[in-house]
N, C-alpha and C positions, 0 to 999 in steps of 0.2 A: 520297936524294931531297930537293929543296928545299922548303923549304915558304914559301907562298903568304906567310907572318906575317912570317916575315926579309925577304921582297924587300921587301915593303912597312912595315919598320921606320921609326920616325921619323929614322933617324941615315940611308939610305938614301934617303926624299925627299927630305930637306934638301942631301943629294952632288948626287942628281939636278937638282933645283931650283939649283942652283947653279951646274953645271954647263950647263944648257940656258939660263939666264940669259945666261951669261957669251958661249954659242954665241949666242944672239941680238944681243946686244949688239955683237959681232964684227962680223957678218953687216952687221949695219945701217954700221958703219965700213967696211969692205969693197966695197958698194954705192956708198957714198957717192964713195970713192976712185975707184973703176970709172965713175961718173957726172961725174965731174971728169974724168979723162980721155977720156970718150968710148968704153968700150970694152962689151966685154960686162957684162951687168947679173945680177944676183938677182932673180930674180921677185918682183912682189909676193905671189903666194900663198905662196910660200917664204918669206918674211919672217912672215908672218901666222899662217902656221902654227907658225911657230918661236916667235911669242905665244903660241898656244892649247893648244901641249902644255907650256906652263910657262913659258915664254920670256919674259912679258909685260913684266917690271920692266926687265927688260935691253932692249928694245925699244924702249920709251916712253925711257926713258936713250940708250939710241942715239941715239933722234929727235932728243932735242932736245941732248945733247951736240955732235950732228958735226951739227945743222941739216937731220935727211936726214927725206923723207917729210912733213914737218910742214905742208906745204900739200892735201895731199891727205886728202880725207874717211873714206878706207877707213884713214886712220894716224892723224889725230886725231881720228876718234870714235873706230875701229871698235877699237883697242887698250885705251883707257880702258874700254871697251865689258866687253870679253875680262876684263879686269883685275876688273871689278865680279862678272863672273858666277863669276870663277873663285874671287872670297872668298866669294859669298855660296854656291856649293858647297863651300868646305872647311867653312863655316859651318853648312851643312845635312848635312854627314858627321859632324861633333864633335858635332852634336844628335842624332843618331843611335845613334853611339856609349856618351857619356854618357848 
């Protein structure tokens, strides 16, 4: 049986987080490609979501690397946004913890 403590080891976030960065980061270069061309797009929720379950670093990097999103409201607030709540919960989990 698995236990709950190994999934969520810190060498395990850190794959994760990493991982889901790098997918976000893609994601937004991918869009941006597809928008140059004119063809089918990635959602914005899809993007956004891809911030909110860890994505955020690689996202906000996307933006402003390949220029994608960075005029729209929901990309340069709503990410920095994402980004604030998601330290000050790993903040309020390590005070917990500790």
């Amino acid at each position: 049986m698995i236990e709950l403590n190994n999934i969520f080891a810190i060498k395990n976030l850190i794959i994760y987080l990493i991982i889901i960065n790098i997918i976000a980061f893609l994601a937004m270069f991918i869009d941006k490609k597809k928008a140059e061309k004119n063809r089918w797009r990635i959602k914005e929720s899809t993007l956004l979501i891809l911030a909110l379950i860890g994505g955020s670093i690689g996202a906000i990097a996307g933006m402003y690397v390949f220029h994608h999103k960075t005029q729209k409201p929901r990309f340069y607030i709503g990410i920095p946004i994402i980004i604030i709540l998601q330290i000050l919960l790993i903040i309020g989990i390590k005070s917990i913890i500790l």
